[in-house]
Structure formats: structure tokens, C-alpha cells
C-alpha positions as protocol buffer text, in pm:
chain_id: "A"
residue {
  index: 1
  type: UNK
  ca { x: 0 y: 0 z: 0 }
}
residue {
  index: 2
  type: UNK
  ca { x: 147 y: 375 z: -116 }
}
residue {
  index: 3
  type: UNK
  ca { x: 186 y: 573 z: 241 }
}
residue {
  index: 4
  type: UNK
  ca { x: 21 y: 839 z: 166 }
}
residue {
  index: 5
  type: UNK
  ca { x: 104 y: 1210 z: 193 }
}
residue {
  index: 6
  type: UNK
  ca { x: 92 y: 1437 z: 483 }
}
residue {
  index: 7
  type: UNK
  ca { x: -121 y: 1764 z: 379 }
}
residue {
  index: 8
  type: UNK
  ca { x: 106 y: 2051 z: 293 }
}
residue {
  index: 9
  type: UNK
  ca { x: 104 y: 2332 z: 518 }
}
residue {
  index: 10
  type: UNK
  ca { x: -42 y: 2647 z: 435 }
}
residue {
  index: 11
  type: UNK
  ca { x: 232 y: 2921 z: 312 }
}
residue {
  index: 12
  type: UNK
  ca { x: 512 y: 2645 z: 253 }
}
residue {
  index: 13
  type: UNK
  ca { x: 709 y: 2714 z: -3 }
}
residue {
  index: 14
  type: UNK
  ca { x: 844 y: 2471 z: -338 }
}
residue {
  index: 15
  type: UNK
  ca { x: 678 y: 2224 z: -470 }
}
residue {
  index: 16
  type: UNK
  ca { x: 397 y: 1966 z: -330 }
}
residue {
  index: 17
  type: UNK
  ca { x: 490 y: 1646 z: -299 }
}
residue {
  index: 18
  type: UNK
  ca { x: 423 y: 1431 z: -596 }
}
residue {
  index: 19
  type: UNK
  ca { x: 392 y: 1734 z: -783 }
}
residue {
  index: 20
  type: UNK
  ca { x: 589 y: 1798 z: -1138 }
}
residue {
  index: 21
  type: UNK
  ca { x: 901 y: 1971 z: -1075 }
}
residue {
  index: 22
  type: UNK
  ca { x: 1052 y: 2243 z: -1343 }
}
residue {
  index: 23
  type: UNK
  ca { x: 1384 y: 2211 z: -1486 }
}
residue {
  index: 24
  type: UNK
  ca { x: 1669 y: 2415 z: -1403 }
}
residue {
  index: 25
  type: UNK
  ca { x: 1747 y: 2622 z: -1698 }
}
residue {
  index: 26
  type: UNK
  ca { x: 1985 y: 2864 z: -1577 }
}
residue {
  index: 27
  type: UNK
  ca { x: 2253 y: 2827 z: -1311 }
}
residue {
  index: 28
  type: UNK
  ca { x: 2400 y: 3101 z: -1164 }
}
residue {
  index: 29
  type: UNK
  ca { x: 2730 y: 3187 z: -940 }
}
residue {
  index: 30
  type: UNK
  ca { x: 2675 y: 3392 z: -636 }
}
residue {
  index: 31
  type: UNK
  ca { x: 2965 y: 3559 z: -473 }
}
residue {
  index: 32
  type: UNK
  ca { x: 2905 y: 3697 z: -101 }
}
residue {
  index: 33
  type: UNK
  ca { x: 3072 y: 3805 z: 172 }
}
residue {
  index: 34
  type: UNK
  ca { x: 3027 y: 3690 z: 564 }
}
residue {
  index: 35
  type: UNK
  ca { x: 3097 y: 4011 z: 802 }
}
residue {
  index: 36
  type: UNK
  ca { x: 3039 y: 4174 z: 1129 }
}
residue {
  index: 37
  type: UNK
  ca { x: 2849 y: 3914 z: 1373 }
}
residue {
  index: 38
  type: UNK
  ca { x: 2735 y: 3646 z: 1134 }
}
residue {
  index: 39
  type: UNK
  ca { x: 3107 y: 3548 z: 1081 }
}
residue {
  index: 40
  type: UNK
  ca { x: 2967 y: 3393 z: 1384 }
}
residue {
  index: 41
  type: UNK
  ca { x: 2738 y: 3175 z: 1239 }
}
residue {
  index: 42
  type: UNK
  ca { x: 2746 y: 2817 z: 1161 }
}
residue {
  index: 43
  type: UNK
  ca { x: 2703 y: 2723 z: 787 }
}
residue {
  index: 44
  type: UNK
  ca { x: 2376 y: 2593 z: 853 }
}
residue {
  index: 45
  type: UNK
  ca { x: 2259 y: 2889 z: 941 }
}
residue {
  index: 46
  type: UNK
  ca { x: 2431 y: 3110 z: 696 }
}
residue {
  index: 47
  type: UNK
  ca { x: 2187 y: 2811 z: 445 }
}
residue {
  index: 48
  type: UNK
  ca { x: 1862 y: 2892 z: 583 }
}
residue {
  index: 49
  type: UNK
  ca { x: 1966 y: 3255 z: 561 }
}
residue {
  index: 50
  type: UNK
  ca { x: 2011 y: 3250 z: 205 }
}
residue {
  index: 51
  type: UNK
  ca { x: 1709 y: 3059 z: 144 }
}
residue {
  index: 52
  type: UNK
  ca { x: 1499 y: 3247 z: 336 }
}
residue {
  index: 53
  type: UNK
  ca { x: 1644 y: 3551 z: 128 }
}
residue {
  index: 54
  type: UNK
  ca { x: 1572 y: 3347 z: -206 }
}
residue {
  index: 55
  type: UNK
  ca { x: 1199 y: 3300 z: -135 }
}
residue {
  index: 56
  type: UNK
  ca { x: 1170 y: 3670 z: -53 }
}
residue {
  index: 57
  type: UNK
  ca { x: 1359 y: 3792 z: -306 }
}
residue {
  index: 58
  type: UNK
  ca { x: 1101 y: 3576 z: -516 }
}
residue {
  index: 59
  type: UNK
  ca { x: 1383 y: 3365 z: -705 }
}
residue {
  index: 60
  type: UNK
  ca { x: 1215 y: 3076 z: -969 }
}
residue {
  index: 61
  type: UNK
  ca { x: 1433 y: 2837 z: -753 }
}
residue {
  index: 62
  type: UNK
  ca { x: 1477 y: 2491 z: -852 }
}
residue {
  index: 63
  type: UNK
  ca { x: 1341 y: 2226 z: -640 }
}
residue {
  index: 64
  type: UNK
  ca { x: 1462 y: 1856 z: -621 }
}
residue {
  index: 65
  type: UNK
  ca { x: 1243 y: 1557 z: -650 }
}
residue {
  index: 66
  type: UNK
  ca { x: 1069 y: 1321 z: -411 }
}
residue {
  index: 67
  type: UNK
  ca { x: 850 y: 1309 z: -113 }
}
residue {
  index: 68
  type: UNK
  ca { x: 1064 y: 1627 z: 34 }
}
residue {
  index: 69
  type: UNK
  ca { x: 1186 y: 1903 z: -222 }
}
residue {
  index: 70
  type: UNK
  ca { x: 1453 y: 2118 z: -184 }
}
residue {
  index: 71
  type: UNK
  ca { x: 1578 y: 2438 z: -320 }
}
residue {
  index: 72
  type: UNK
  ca { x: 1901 y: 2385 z: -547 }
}
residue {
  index: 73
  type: UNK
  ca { x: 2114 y: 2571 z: -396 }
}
residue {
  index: 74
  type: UNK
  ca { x: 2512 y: 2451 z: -387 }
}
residue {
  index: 75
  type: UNK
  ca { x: 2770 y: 2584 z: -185 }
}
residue {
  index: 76
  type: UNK
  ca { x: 3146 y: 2544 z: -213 }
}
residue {
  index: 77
  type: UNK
  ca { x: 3372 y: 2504 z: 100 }
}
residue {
  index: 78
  type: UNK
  ca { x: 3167 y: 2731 z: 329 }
}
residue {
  index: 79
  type: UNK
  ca { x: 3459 y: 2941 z: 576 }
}
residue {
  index: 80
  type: UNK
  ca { x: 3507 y: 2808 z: 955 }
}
residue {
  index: 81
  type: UNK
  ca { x: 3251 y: 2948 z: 1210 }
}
residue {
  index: 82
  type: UNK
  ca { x: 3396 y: 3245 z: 1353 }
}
residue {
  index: 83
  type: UNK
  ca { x: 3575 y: 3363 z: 1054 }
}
residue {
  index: 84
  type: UNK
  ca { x: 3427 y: 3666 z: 827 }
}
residue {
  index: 85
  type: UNK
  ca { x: 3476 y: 3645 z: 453 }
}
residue {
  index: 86
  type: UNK
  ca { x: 3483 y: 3835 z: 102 }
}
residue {
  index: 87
  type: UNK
  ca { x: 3480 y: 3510 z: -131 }
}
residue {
  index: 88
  type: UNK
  ca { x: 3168 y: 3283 z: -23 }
}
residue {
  index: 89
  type: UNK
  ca { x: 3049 y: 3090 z: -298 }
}
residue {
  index: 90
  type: UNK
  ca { x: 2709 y: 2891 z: -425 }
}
residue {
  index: 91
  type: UNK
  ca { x: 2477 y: 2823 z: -695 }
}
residue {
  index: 92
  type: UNK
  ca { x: 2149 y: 2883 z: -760 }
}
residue {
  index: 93
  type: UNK
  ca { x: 1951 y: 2716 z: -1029 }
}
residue {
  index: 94
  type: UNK
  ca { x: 1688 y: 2867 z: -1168 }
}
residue {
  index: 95
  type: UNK
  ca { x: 1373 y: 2747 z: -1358 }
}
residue {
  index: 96
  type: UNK
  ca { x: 1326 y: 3077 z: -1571 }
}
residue {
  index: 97
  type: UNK
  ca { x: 1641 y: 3292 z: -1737 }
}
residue {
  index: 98
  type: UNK
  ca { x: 1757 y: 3604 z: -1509 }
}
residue {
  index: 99
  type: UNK
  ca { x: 1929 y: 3878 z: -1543 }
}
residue {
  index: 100
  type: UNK
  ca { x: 2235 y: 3819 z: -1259 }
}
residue {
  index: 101
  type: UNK
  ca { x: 2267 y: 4148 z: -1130 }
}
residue {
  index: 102
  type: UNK
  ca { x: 1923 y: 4188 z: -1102 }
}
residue {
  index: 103
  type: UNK
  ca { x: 1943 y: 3898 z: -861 }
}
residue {
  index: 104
  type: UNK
  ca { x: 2236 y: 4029 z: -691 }
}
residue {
  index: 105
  type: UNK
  ca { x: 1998 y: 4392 z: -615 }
}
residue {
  index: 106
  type: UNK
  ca { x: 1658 y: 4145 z: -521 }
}
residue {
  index: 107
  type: UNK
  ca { x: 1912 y: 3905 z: -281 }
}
residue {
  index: 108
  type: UNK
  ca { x: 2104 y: 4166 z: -138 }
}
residue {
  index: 109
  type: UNK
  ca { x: 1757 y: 4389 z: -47 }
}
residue {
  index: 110
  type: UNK
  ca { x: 1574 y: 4084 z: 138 }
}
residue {
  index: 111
  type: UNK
  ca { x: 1932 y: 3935 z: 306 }
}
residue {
  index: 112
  type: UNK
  ca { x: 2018 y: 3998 z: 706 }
}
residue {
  index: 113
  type: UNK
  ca { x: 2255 y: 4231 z: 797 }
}
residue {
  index: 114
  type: UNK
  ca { x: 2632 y: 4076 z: 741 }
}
residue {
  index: 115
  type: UNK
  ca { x: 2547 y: 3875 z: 446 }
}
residue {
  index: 116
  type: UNK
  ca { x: 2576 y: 4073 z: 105 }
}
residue {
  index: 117
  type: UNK
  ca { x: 2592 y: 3940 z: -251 }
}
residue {
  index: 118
  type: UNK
  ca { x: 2935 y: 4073 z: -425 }
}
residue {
  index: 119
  type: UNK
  ca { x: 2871 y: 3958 z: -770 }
}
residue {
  index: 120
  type: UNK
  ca { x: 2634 y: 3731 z: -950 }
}
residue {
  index: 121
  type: UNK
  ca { x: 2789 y: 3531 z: -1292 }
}
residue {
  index: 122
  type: UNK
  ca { x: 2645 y: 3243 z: -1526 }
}
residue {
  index: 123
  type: UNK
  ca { x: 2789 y: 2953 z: -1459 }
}
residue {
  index: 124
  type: UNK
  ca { x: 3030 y: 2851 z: -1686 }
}
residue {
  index: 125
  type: UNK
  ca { x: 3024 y: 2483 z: -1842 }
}
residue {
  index: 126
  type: UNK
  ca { x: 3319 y: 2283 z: -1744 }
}
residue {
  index: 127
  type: UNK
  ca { x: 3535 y: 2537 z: -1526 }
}
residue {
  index: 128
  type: UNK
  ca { x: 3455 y: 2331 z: -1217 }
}
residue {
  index: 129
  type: UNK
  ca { x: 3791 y: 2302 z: -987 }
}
residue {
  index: 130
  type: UNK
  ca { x: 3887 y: 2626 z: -1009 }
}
residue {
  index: 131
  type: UNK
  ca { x: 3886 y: 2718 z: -617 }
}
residue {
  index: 132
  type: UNK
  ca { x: 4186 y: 2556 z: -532 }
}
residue {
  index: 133
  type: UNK
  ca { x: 4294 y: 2784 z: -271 }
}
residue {
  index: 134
  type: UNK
  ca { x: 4189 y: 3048 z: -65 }
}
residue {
  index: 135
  type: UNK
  ca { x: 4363 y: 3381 z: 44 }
}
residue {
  index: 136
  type: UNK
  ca { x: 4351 y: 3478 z: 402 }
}
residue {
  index: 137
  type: UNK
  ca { x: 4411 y: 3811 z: 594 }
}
residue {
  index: 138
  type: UNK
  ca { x: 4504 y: 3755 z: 967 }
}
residue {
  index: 139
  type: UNK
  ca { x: 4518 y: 4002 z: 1245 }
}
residue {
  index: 140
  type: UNK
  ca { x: 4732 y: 3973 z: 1487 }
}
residue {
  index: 141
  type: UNK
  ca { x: 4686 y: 4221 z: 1803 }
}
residue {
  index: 142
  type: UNK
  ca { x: 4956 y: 4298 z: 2021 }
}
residue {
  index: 143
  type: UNK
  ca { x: 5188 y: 4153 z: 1786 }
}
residue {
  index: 144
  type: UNK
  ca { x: 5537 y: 4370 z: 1644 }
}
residue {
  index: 145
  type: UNK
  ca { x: 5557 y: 4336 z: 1304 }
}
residue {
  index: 146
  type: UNK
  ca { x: 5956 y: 4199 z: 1337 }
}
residue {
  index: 147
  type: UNK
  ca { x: 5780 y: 3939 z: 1555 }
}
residue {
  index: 148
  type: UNK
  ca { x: 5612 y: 3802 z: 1304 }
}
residue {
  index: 149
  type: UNK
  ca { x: 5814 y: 3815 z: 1044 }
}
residue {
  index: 150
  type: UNK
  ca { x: 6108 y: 3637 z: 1219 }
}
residue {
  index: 151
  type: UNK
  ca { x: 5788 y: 3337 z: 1334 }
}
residue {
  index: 152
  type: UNK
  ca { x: 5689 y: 3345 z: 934 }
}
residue {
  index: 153
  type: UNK
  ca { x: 6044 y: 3263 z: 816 }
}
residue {
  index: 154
  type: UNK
  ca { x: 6086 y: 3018 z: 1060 }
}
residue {
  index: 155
  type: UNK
  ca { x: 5773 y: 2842 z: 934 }
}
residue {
  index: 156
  type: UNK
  ca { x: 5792 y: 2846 z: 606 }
}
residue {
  index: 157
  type: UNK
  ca { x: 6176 y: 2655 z: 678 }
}
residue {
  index: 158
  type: UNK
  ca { x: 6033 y: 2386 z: 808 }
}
residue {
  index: 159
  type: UNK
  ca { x: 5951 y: 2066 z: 635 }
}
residue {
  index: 160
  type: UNK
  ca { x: 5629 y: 2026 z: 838 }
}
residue {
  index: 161
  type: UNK
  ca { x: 5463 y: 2194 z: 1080 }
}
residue {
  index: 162
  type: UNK
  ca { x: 5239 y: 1912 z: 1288 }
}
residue {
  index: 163
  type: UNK
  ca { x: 4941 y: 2030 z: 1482 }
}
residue {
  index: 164
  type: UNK
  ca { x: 4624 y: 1925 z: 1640 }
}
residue {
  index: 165
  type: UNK
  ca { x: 4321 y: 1980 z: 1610 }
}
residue {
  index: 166
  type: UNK
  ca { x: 3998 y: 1881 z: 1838 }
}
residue {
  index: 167
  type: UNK
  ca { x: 3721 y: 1751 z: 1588 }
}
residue {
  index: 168
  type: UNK
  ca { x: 3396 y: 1577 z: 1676 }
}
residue {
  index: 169
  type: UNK
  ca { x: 3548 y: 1218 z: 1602 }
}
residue {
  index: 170
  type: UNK
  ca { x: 3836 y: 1321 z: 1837 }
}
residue {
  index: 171
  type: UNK
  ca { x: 4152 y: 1486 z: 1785 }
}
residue {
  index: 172
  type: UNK
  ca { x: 4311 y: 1505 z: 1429 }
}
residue {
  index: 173
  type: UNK
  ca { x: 4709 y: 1560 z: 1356 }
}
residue {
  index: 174
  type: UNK
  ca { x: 4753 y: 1779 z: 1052 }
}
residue {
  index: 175
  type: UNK
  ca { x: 5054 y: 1892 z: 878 }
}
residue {
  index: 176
  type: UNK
  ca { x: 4971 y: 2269 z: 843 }
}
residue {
  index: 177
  type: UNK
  ca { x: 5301 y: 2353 z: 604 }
}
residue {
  index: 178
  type: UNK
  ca { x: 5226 y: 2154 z: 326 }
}
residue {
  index: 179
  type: UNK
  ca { x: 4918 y: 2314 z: 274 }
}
residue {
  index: 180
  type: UNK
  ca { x: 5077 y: 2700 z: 282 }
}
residue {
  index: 181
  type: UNK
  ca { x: 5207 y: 2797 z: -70 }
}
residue {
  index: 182
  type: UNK
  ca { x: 5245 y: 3156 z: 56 }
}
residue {
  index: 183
  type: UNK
  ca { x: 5307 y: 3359 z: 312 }
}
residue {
  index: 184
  type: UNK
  ca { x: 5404 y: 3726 z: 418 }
}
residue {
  index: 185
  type: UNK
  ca { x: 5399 y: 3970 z: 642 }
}
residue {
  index: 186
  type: UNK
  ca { x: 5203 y: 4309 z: 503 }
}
residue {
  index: 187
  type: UNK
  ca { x: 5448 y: 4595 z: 503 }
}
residue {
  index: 188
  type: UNK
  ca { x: 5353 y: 4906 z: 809 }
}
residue {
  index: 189
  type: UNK
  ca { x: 5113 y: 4670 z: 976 }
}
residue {
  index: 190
  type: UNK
  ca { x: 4926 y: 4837 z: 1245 }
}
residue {
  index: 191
  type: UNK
  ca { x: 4575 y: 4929 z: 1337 }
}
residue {
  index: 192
  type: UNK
  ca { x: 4507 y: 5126 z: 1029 }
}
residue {
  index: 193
  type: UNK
  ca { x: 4558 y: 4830 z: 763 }
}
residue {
  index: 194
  type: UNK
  ca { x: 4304 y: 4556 z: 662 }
}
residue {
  index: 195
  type: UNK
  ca { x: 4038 y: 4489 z: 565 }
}
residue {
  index: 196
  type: UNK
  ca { x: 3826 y: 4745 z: 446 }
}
residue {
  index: 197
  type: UNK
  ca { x: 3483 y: 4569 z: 533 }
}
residue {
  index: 198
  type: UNK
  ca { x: 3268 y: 4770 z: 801 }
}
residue {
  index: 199
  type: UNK
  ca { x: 3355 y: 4706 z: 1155 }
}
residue {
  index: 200
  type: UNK
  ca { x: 3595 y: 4415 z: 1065 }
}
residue {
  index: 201
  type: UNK
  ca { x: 3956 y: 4646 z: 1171 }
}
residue {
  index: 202
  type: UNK
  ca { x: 3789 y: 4765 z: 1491 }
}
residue {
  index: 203
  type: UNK
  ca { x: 3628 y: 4396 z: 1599 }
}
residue {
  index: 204
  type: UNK
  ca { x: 4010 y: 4344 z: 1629 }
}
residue {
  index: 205
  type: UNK
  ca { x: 4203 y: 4582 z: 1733 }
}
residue {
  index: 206
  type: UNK
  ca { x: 4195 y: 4798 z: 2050 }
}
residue {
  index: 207
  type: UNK
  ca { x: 4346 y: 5096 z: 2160 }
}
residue {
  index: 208
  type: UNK
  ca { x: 4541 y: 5166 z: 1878 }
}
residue {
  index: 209
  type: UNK
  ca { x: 4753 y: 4900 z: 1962 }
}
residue {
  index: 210
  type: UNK
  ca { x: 5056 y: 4762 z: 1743 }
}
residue {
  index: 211
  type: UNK
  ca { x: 4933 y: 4473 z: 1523 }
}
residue {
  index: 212
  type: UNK
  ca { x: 5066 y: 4238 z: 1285 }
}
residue {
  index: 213
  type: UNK
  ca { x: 4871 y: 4144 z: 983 }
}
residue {
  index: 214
  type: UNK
  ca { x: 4957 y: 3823 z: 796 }
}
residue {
  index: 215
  type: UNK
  ca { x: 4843 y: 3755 z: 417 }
}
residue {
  index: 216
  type: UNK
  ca { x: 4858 y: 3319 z: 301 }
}
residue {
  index: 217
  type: UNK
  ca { x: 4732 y: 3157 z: 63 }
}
residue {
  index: 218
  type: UNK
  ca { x: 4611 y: 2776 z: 168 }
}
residue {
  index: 219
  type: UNK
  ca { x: 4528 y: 2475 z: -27 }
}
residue {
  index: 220
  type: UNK
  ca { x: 4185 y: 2330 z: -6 }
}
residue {
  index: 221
  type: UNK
  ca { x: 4314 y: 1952 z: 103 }
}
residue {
  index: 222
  type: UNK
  ca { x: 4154 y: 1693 z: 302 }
}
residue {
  index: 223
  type: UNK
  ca { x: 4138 y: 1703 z: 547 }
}
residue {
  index: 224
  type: UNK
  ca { x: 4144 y: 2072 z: 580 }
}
residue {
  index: 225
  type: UNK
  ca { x: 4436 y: 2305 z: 669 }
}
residue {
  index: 226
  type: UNK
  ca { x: 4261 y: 2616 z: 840 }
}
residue {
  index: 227
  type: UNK
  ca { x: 4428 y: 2949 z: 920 }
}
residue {
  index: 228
  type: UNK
  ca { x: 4372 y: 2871 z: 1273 }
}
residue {
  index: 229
  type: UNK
  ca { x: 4617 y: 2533 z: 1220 }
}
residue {
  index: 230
  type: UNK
  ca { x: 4869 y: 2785 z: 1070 }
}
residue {
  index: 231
  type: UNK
  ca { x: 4884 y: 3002 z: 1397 }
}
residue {
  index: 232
  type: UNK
  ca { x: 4861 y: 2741 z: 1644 }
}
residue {
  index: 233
  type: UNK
  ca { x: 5227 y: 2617 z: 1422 }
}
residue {
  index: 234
  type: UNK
  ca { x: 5333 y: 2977 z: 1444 }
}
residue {
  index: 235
  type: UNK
  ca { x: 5244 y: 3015 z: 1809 }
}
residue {
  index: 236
  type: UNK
  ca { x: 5378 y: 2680 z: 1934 }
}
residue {
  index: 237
  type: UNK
  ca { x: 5694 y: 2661 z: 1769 }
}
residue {
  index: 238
  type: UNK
  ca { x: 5789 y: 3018 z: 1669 }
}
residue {
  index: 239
  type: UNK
  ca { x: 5643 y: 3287 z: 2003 }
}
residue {
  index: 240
  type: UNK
  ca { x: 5352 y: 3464 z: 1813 }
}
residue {
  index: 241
  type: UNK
  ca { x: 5121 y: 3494 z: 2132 }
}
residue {
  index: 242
  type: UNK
  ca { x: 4889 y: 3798 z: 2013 }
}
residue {
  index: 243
  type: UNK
  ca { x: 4704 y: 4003 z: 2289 }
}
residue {
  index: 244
  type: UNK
  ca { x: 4351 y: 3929 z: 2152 }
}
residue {
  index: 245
  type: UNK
  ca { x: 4191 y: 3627 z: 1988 }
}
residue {
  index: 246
  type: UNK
  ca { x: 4280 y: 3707 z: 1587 }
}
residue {
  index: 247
  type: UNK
  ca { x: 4051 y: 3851 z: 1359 }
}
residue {
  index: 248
  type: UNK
  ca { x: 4068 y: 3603 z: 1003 }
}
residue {
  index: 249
  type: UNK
  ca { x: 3921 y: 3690 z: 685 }
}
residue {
  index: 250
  type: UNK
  ca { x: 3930 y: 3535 z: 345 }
}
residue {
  index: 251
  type: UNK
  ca { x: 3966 y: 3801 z: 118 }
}
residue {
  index: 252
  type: UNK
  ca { x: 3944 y: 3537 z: -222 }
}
residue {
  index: 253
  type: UNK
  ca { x: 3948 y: 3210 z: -385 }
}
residue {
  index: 254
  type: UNK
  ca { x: 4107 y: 3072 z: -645 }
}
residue {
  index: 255
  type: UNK
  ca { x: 4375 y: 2896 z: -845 }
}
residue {
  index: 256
  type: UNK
  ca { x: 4717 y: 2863 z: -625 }
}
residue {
  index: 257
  type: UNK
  ca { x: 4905 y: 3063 z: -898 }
}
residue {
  index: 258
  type: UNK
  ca { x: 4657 y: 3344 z: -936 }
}
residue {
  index: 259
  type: UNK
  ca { x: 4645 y: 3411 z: -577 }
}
residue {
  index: 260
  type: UNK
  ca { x: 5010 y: 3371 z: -500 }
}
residue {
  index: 261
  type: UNK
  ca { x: 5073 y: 3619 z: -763 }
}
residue {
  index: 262
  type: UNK
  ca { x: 4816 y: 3912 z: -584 }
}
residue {
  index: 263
  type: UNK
  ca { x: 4915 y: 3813 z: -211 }
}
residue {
  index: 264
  type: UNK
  ca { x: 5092 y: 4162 z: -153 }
}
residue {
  index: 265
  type: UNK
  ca { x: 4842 y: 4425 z: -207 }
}
């Protein structure tokens, strides 16, 4: 006997189940960035953000089949909780043809506060792989720039750089140097460098205090190499103990090469 199906609730949004379901016609790339307080967020959250911002924004989303639709929407490697971004990434796919920056304008009206589309692109056949890396920004309060820059060199000689990391299946040993291709020490770092996103400079530094600000670009591996794995190597092993937890940022994604080559600004 077919179970049968549970009435749909008034207001819900997609597709009934059992109903037909439109093809995606149109896919489309959605750049945003993650600032202020919903750095603190949890990727789940950041999920239901954006979908609650698609329905709003009344987007001809996509729906997958089955007894319980959902809206297609892909994201690639979403940034740790706690860490703000410029480069988020996902797709949308769309039933009906768009114009993309009129999405980006109908997102970026209906979105919460922190969240805001950068740029919206069609997706283009066959250039999947192509965010290899990501570039980071890191913060350091309380730290002298010589400081850092002797910890950096002494880093980047090493053959590895082992660290641990607590994870929910227990703690995992990672080799944070093999996953650095680059990285520097910004030239006059103190408290007015950075990033230029609202709030993001003042979240993390105090007083006007001295601070260090690192740039690297990181692999994507598996498992993971985080920025936080990079300064727990740096703090361990080379005396970077900054006076304030460390504001991160990815400021973009990419291909290794590309990224390497626009590290200094």
C-alpha cells in the first residue's frame, strides 16, 4: 500500500509532494561576503539565511524531486565558524532565465545584515575546480611586526609543521606547512591596515595598539588546513602569542598561482 502524503502546510514554499518539478534552466554563481556578527554563524545557518532571502527575493528556484523538495542551492567550501569572509560561494539554479545582477539587487535587499551578494555570474560549463585555494588576511593584536616576520620565516623553513586539532570524532594531527604555498607579512602593519569591510579592523584591534597582519594563501586539502592550524604552528613553535583572539578573513578564492601572484596588495 502507497503511504500516503501528509497535507502541505499552508504558506510552505516549493513544490507539493508528488507534484511535477521544473527544470533548471539557468545556473547562476553567487559571490558573497560573511561580516560583522554572522562570521559567527554556523554554515547551517548562513543556508537557511540564504534561502529564506531566495523565497523573498522571489527567485524561480529549482526544487529537487521526491516526497521532500529542496531548493538547489550549492555551496562550495563554506569558511570556519567564527571567521568573516569576502569570497563565499554557491549556486542557484533557476527554472526561468535572469538577469544576474538583477538577482544580486533582489538578494542583497531581502538578506540579514552581514550577508551581502558581491557579484552574481552564469555559470560557466566545465570550469569546475577552479577554487583551489583560498587567500587569508590575519590580524594579529599585540603583535610587532619583526615578531612576526622572524615566526613566518621560521615556518615556512620547516619541512612540516604538525598540529592538532579537536574535531567531533576526536583529535586530528595535521601537517599545516604543506598546505601553505604563501606567506608574508604586510608591510607598516598596524591598526590602520586591513580589511576594508565595516567594523571588521575595529572587531580586532583595541586601543590603537601595534598589530601584525599576515596575508597566506592555503590549499583546499583533506582534510582541511585552516588558518587557525597555521597560527597554532606559528604560536607553538615560533612565540607569536597575540594580545587578543585574531581577527581572520578570506579576502578570495582561487587557483594557487593566481592568488600567489596578488598576495601583496
Amino acid at each position: 500500500m502507497a503511504k500516503p502524503v501528509p497535507p502541505r502546510p499552508a504558506g510552505a514554499a516549493g513544490p507539493a509532494s508528488g507534484a511535477s518539478v521544473s527544470p533548471a534552466v539557468q545556473r547562476l554563481v553567487v559571490r558573497y561576503a560573511k561580516r560583522g556578527k554572522m562570521r559567527f554563524a554556523s554554515h547551517r545557518d548562513v543556508a537557511r539565511a540564504v534561502e529564506r532571502g531566495v523565497r523573498r527575493a522571489g527567485l524561480p528556484i529549482a526544487y529537487s524531486a521526491g516526497f521532500t523538495p529542496h531548493p538547489k542551492i550549492s555551496y562550495a567550501g563554506g569558511a570556519p565558524t567564527g571567521v568573516a569572509s569576502e569570497a563565499e560561494y554557491l549556486t542557484l539554479a533557476l527554472t526561468s532565465e535572469q538577469n544576474p545582477g538583477t538577482v544580486g539587487e533582489r538578494l542583497n535587499a531581502v538578506l540579514p545584515d552581514g550577508i551581502e551578494v558581491i557579484d552574481v555570474t552564469q555559470e560557466v560549463a566545465g570550469a569546475g575546480g577552479v577554487l583551489e585555494a583560498s587567500m587569508w588576511q590575519v590580524v594579529l593584536p599585540g603583535v610587532a611586526a619583526g615578531t612576526a616576520e622572524r615566526a613566518v620565516a621560521g615556518f615556512l623553513a620547516q619541512a612540516e609543521a604538525p598540529v592538532e586539532r579537536l574535531t567531533d570524532k576526536g583529535v586530528r594531527r595535521l601537517d599545516a606547512r604543506s598546505a601553505v604555498v604563501e606567506i608574508l607579512v604586510l608591510p607598516g602593519g598596524s591598526a590602520g591596515a586591513g580589511i576594508d569591510a565595516p567594523g571588521e579592523r575595529r572587531a580586532a584591534v583595541t586601543s590603537g595598539e601595534e598589530c601584525a597582519i599576515l596575508r597566506m594563501v592555503v590549499l583546499h586539502m583533506a582534510p582541511a588546513v585552516r588558518p587557525d592550524d597555521v597560527l597554532t604552528a606559528l604560536s607553538a613553535g615560533h612565540g607569536i602569542a597575540p594580545s587578543a583572539p585574531p581577527l581572520i578573513t578570506r579576502v578570495s578564492q582561487g587557483q594557487p598561482r593566481e592568488l600567489t601572484a596578488t598576495v601583496a596588495p
